[in-house]
KOLFI-229044 format. One record per residue (C-alpha): x, y, z. Coordinates in pm, 1 decimal, decimal comma, m for minus. Last residue first. Layout:
N
+----------+----------+----------+
:        x :        y :        z :
+----------+----------+----------+
:        X :        Y :        Z :
...
+----------+----------+----------+
***
This chain:
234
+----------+----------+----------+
:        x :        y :        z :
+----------+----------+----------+
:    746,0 :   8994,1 :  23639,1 :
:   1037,2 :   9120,2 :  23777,3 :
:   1239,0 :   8955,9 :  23500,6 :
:   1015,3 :   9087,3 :  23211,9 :
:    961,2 :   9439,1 :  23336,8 :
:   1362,5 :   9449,9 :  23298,5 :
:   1375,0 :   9365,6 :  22983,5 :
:   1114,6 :   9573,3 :  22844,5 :
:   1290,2 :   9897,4 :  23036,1 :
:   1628,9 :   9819,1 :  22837,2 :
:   1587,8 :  10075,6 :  22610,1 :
:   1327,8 :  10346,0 :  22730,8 :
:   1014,4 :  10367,3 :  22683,9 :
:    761,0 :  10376,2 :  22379,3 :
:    456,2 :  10173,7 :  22370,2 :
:    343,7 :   9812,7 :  22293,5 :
:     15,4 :   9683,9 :  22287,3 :
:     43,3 :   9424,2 :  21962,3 :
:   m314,2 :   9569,6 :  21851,3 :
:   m391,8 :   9893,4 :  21989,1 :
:      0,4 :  10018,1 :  22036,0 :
:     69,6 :   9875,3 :  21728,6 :
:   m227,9 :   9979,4 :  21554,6 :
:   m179,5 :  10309,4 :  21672,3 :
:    189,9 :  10340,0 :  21524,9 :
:     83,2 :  10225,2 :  21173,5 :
:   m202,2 :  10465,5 :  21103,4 :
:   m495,3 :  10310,5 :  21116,9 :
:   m600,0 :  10139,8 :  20774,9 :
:   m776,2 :  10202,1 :  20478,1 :
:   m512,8 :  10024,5 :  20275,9 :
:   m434,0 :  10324,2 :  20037,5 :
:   m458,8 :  10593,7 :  20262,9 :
:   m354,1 :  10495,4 :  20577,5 :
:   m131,7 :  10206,4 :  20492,0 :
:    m26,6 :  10464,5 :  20215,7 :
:     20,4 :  10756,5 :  20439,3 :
:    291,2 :  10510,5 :  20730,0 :
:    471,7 :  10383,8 :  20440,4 :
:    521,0 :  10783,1 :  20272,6 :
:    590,7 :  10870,3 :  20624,3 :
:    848,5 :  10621,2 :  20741,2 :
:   1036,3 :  10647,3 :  20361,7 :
:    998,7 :  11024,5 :  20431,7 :
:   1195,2 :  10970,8 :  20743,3 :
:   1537,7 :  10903,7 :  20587,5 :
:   1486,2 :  11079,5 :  20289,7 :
:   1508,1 :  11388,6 :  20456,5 :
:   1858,5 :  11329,3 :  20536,1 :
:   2001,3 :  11257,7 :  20218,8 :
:   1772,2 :  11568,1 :  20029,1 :
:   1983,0 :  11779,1 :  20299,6 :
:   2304,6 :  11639,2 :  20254,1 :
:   2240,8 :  11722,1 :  19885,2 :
:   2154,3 :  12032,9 :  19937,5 :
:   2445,7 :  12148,9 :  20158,9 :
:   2727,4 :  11992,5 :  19881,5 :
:   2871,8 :  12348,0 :  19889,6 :
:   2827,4 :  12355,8 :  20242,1 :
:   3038,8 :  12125,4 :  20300,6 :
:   3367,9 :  12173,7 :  20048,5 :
:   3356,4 :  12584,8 :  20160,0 :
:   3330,8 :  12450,7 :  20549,2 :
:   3626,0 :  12171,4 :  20530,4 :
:   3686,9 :  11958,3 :  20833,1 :
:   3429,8 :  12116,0 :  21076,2 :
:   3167,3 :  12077,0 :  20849,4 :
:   3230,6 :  11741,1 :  20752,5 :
:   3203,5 :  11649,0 :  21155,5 :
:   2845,5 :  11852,5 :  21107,7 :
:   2714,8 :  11613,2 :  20821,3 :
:   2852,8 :  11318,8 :  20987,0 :
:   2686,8 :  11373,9 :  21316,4 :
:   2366,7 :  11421,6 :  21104,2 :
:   2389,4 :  11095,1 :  20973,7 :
:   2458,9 :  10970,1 :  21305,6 :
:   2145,6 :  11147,1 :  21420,0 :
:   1937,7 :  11090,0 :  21098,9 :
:   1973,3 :  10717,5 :  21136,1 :
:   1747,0 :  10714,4 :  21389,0 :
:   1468,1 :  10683,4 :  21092,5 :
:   1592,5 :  10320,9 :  21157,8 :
:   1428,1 :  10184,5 :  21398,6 :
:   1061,0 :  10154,7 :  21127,0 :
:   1267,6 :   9867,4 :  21059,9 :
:   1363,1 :   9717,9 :  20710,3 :
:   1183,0 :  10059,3 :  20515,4 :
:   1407,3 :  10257,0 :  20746,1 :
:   1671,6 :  10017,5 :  20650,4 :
:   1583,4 :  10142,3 :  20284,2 :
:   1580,5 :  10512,4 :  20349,2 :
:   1887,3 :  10496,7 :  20564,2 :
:   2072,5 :  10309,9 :  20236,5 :
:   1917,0 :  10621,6 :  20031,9 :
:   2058,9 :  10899,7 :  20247,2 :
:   2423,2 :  10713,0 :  20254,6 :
:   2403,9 :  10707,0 :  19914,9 :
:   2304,0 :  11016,0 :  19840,6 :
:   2539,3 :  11149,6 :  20130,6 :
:   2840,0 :  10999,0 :  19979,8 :
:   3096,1 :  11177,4 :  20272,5 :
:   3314,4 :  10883,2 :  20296,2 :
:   3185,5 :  10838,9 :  20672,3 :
:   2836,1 :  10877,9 :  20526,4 :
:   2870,2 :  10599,9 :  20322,0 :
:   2979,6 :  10421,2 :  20561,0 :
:   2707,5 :  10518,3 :  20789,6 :
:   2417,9 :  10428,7 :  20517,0 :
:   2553,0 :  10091,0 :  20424,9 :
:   2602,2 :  10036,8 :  20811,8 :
:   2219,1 :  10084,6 :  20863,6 :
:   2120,6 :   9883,9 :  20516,9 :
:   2369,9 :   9560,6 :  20640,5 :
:   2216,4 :   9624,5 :  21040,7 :
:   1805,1 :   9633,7 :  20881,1 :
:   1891,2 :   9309,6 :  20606,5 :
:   2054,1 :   9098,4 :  20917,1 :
:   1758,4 :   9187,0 :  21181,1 :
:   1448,1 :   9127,0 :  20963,9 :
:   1405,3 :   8819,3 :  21015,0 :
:   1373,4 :   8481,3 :  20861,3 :
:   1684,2 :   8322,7 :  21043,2 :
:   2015,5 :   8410,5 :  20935,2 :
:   2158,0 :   8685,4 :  21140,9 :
:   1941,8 :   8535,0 :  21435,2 :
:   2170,4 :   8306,4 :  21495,3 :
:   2361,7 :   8575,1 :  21629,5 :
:   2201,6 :   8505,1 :  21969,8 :
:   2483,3 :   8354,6 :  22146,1 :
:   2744,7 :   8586,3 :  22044,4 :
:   2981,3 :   8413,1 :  21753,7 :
:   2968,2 :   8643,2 :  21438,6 :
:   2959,1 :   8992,9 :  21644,0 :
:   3270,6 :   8872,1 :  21860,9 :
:   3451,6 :   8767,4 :  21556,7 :
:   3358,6 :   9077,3 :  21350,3 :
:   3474,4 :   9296,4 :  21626,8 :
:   3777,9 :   9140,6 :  21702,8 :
:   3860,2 :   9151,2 :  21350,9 :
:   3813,0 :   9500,2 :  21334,4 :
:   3978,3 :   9587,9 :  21661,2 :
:   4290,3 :   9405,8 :  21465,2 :
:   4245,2 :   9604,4 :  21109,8 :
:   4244,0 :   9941,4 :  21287,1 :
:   4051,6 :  10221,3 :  21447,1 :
:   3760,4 :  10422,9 :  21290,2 :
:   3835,5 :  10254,9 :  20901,8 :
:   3908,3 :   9916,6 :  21020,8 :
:   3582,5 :   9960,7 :  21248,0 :
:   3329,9 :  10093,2 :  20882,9 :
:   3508,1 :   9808,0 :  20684,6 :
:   3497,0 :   9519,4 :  20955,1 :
:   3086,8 :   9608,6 :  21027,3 :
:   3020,7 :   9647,2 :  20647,6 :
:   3156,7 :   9301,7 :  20529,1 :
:   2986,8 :   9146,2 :  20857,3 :
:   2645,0 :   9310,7 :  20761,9 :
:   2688,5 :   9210,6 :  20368,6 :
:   2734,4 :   8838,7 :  20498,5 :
:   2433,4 :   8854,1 :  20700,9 :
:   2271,0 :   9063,8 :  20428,8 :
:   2274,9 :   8746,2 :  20204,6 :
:   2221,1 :   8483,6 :  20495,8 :
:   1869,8 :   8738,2 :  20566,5 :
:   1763,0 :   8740,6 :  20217,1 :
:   1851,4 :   8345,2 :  20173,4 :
:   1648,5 :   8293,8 :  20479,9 :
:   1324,8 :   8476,2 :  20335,6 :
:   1392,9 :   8330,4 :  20017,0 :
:   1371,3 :   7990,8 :  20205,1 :
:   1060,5 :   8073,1 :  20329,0 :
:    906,1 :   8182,9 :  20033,6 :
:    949,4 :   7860,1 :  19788,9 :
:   1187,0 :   7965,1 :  19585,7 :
:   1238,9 :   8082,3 :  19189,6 :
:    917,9 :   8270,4 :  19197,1 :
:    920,4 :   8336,0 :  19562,2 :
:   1256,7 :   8511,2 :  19517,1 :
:   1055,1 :   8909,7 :  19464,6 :
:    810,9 :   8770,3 :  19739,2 :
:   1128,1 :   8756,5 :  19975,5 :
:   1240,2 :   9088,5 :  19911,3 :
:    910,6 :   9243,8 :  19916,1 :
:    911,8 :   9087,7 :  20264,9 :
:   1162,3 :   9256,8 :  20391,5 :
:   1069,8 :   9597,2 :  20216,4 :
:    782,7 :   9665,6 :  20347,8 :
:    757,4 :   9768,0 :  20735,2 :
:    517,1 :   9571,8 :  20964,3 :
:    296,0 :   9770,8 :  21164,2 :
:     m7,1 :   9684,6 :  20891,7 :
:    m10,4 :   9289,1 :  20991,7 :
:   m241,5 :   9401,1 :  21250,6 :
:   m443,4 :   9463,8 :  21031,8 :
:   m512,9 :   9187,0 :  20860,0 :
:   m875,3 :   9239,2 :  20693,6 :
:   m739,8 :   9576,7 :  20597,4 :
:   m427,9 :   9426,7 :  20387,3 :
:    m91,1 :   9468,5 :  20308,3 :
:     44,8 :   9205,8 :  20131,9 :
:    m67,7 :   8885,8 :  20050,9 :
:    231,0 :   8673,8 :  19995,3 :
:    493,1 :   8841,3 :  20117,4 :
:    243,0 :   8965,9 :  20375,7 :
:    184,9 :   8612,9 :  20499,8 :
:    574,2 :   8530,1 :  20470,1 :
:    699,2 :   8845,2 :  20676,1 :
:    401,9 :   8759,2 :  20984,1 :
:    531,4 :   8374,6 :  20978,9 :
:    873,8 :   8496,2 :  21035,2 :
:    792,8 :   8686,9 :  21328,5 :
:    745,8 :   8406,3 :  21533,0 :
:    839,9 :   8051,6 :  21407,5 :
:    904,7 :   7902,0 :  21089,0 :
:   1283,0 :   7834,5 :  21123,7 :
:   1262,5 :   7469,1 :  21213,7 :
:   1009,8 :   7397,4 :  20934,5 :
:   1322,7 :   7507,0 :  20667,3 :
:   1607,3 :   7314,0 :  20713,9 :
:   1486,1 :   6912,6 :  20854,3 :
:   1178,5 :   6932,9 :  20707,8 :
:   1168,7 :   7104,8 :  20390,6 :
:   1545,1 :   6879,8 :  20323,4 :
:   1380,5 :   6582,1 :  20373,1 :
:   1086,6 :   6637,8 :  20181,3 :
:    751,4 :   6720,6 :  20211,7 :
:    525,5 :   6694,3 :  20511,0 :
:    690,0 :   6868,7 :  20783,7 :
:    659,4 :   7180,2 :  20552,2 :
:    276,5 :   7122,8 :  20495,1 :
:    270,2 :   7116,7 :  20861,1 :
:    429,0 :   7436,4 :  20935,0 :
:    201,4 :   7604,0 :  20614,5 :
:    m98,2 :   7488,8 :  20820,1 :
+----------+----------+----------+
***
């Protein structure tokens, strides 16, 4: 319906926004608009803050093109982020490098279509960054957030706690000093996941998050790469 309502209007609906209402995209505008709800369930896997975003533009936008000015947005944050954080670990020239190669792969487009994937990388290199220059909160709270992007990133506490432990090594008295706050950082990295995954429970009525999606989109946890491979051999 809403795909035909968009090849309907204007010029501009037709020719810039219909073409990017596929997939995934459809799932962020329903619970933009609806939120989470019991009679959707399988809507319930989906983290929040994506399309609280795009319902937060919906009153100056219609809500797919607030979803792709979230993602253009963070896009541009991402490749900000990405040549800071590599400038900083090696030099200005790997950094370029970097950006250009991360800018032109084949399936970058992504970066600005109604996903997730552009907000979840800007939040995830917010949070190492941060953590590089040893601002935990803020490092802590930018996990929390891509956490709250994709349920991926409460992975973040590794790196994170990489960070904590390189700190450490460089100056004991400054670390452990600033102990609790590292701490409150890291927990609030998966206390987003569980405070999301209790109110979908709780609140919605629902089954927890991870058993709807192995119930409902049947997926399951293996190892990286396994999916692709299943694919090609069928």
């Amino acid at each position: 319906v809403v795909y035909s309502e968009l090849m309907q209007e204007s010029h501009f609906s037709r020719l810039f926004l219909a073409p990017w209402y596929r997939w995934d995209t459809t799932h962020y505008l329903a619970l933009a608009e609806n939120g989470y709800q019991l009679s959707q369930v399988e809507k319930t896997t989906w983290p929040p803050l994506f399309p609280g975003l795009i319902r937060g533009l919906s009153s100056i936008f219609p809500p797919l093109a607030g979803a792709l000015i979230v993602s253009t947005l963070s896009a541009f944050a991402a490749f900000f982020l990405l040549h800071r954080y590599v400038s900083k670990t090696w030099d200005e020239a790997v950094a370029d490098t970097a950006l250009i190669c991360y800018s032109v792969f084949p399936t970058s487009f992504f970066l600005v279509a109604g996903y997730t994937e552009s907000t979840f990388i800007a939040l995830a290199l917010a949070s190492l960054v941060s953590a590089r220059s040893k601002n935990w909160l803020t490092a802590g709270l930018a996990g929390c957030l891509a956490t709250l992007t994709r349920f991926q990133g409460i992975f973040l506490v590794l790196p994170l706690l990489w960070e904590g432990y390189s700190a450490f090594r460089q100056d004991r008295a400054t670390f452990q000093r600033r102990v609790p706050v590292f701490g409150l950082a890291l927990a609030a990295i998966p206390l987003a996941f569980l405070l999301n995954a209790v109110y979908i429970h709780e609140i919605v009525q629902a089954p927890w998050p991870w058993l709807t999606k192995s119930s409902n989109w049947n997926t399951h946890l293996s190892f990286p790469g396994l999916g692709i491979v299943y694919n090609i051999i069928g």
